[in-house]
C-alpha positions in Angstrom: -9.5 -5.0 11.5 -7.3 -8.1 10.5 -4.1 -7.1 8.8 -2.0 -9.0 6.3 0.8 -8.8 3.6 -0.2 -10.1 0.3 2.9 -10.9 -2.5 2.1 -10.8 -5.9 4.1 -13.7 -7.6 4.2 -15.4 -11.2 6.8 -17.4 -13.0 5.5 -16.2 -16.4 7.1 -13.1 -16.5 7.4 -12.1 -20.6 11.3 -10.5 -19.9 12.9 -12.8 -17.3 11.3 -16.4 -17.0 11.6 -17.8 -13.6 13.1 -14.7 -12.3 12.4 -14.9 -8.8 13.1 -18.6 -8.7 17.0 -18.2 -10.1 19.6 -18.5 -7.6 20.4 -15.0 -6.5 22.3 -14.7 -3.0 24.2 -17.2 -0.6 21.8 -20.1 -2.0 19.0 -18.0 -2.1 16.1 -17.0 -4.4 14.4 -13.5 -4.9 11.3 -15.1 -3.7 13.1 -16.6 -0.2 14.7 -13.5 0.9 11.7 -12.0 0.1 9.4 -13.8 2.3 12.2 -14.4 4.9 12.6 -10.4 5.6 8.7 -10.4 5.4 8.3 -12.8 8.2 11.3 -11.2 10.7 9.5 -7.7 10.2 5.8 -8.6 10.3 5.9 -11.4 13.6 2.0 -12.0 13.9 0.5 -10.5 10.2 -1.2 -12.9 7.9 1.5 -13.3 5.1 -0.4 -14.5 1.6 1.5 -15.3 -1.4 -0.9 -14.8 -4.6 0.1 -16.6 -7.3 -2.1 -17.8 -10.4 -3.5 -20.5 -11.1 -1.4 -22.1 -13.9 -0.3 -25.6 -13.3 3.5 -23.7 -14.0 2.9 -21.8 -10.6 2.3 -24.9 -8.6 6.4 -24.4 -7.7 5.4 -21.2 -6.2 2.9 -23.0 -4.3 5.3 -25.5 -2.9 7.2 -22.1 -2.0 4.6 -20.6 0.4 4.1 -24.0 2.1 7.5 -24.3 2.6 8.1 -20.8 4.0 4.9 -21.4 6.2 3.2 -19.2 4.4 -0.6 -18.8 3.6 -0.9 -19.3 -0.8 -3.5 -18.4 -3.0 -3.7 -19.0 -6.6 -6.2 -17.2 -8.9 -6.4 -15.2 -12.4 -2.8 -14.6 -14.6 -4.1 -11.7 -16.0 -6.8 -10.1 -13.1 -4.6 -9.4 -10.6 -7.1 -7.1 -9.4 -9.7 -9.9 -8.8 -6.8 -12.1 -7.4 -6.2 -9.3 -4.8 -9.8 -9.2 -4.1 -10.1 -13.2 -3.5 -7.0 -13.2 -1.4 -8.1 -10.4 1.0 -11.5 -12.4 1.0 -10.0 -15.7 1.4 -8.1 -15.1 4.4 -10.5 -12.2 6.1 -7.6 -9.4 5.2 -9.4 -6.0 5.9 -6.2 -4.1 5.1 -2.7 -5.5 3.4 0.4 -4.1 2.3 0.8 -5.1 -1.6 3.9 -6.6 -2.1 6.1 -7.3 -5.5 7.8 -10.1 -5.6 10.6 -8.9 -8.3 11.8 -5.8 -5.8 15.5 -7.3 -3.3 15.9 -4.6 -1.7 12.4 -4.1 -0.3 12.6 -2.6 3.3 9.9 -4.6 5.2 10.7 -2.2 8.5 8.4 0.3 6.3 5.5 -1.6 7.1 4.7 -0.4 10.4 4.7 3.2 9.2 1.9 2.4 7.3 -0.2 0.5 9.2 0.5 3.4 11.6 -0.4 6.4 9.6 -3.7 4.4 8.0 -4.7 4.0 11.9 -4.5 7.6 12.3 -5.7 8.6 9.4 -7.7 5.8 7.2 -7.2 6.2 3.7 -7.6 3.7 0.7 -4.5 3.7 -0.8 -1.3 5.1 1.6 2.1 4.6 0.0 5.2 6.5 0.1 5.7 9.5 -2.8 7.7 12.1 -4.1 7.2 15.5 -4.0 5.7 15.7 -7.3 2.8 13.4 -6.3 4.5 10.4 -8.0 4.1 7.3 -6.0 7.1 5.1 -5.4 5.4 2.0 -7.6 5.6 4.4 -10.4 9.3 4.9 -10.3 12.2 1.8 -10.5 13.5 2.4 -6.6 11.8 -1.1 -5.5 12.3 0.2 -2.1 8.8 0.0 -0.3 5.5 -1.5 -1.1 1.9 0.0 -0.8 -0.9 -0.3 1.3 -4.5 -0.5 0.2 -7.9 -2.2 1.4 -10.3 -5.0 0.2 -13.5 -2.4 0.4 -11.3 -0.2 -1.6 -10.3 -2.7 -4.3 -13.7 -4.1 -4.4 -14.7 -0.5 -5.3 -12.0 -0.2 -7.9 -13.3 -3.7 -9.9 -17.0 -2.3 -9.5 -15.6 0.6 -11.5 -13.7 -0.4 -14.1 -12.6 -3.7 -15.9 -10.2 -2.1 -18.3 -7.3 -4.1 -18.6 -4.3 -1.7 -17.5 -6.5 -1.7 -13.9 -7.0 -5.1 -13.3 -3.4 -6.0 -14.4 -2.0 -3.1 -12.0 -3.9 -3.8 -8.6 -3.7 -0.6 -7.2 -2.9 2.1 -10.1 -7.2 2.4 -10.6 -6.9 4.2 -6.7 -4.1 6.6 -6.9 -5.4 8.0 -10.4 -8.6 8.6 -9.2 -8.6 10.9 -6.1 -11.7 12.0 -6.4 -13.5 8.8 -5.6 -10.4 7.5 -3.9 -8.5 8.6 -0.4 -5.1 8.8 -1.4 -2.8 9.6 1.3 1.8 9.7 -0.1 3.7 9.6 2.8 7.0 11.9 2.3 10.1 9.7 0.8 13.3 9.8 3.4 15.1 13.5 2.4 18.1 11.2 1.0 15.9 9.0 -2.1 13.4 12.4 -2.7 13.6 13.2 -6.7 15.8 10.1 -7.0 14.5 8.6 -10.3 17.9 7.6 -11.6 18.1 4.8 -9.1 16.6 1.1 -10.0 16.7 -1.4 -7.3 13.7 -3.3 -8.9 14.2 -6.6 -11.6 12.8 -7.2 -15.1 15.4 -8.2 -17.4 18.7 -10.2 -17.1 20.4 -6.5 -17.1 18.6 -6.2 -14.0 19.1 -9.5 -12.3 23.1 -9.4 -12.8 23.6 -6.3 -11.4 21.2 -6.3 -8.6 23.1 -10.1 -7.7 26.7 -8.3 -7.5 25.0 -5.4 -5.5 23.0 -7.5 -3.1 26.2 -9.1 -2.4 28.2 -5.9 -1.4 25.1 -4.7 0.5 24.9 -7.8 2.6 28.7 -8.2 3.6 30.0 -5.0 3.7 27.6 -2.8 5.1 24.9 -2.2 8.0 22.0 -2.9 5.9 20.4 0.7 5.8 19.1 2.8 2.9 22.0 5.1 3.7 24.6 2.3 3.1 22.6 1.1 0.0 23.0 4.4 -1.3 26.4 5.0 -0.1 27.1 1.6 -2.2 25.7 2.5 -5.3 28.1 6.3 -5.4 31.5 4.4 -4.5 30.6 2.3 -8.1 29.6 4.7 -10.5 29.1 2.0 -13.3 26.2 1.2 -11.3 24.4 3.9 -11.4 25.2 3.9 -15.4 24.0 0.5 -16.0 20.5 1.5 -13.4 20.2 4.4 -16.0 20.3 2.4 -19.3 18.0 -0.4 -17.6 15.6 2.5 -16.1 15.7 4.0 -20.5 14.9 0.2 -21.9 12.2 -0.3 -19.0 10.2 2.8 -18.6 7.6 2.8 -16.2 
């Protein structure tokens, strides 16, 4: 079984044009410290960025061959099919989805799932809350998903309505019953934590998560723990997460 990480990127976002490609952190773009932490956690794994096939994506392009990375470049709007191509292109049975607008991603996560999908294959493992939400459904950005080619094949063979082939993986974890869905249990500290929004859309987002990413990286030891710690010694943090969370509901 050959694994992989596959990063879903665009330029064309409608809220924030380019946001991935504007300078975010000691020289830095979202999509460089993206890949960068991808690389030092997953030494070995197939590493595919997915981008589409617009001649405005070619920069994104020029990205992965820059970071060393493998590149495809399919359908804007399919994602679903440009997951499928990806996996097929570079002979991925299993990948951990990746989006490319989430900072704070923890890459170290990755293992846990390739773990628990060894000991117990499922089509769709991600961590959840308590109530059955999956992380992707909330605004933490935190940690990623992991999903297979057979199972997305199955997914497009079932449906072409447009809010599944936008949302790669949302087709799985909505239909249990012809899906294996397996939510790992969220750290104690981030369960029912729904007022905290470490992903990017807008502006909002992309000014606040730059002063943050700053404090995170030169002031503390980089955990989860510290992140949080960060976010309760500035409370107009957590006020500005909560407005960006009410304009950008999930």
């Amino acid at each position: 079984m050959k694994d992989g990480i596959i990063i879903q990127a665009r330029t064309g976002s409608t809220r924030l044009h380019n946001k991935i490609l504007l300078p975010f952190y000691g020289g830095q773009r979202i999509i460089d410290i993206l890949i960068g932490n991808i690389k030092q956690a997953c030494a070995g794994k197939t590493i595919v960025l997915a981008t589409t096939d617009r001649p405005q994506d070619d920069i994104l392009a020029e990205v992965a061959r820059e970071a060393g990375i493998c590149c495809y470049r399919g359908d804007e709007d399919n994602v679903l099919d440009r997951f499928i191509r990806a996996a097929a292109t570079f002979n991925l049975d299993r990948f951990i989805r990746v989006c490319s607008d989430n900072p704070f991603l923890r890459p170290d996560s990755f293992r846990a799932f390739f773990e628990e999908h060894d000991a117990h294959p499922a089509d769709y493992i991600a961590y959840g809350f308590a109530d059955g939400r999956p992380t992707i459904k909330s605004h933490l950005g935190l940690f990623a998903e992991l999903t297979t080619a057979d199972a997305l094949r199955r997914a497009a063979a079932a449906t072409q309505e447009k809010l599944y082939i936008e949302h790669v993986t949302i087709y799985l974890y909505t239909h249990p019953e012809a899906f294996s869905v397996r939510l790992l249990p969220l750290p104690d500290e981030l369960e029912g934590r729904l007022d905290l929004r470490f992903t990017l859309d807008t502006m909002e987002d992309f000014t606040l998560l730059q002063e943050l990413y700053a404090a995170f990286c030169e002031q503390t030891d980089h955990s989860i723990h510290a992140l949080l710690r960060l976010v309760e010694a500035h409370p107009e943090y957590r006020v500005k997460m909560l407005e960006n969370i009410a304009k950008n509901e999930k």
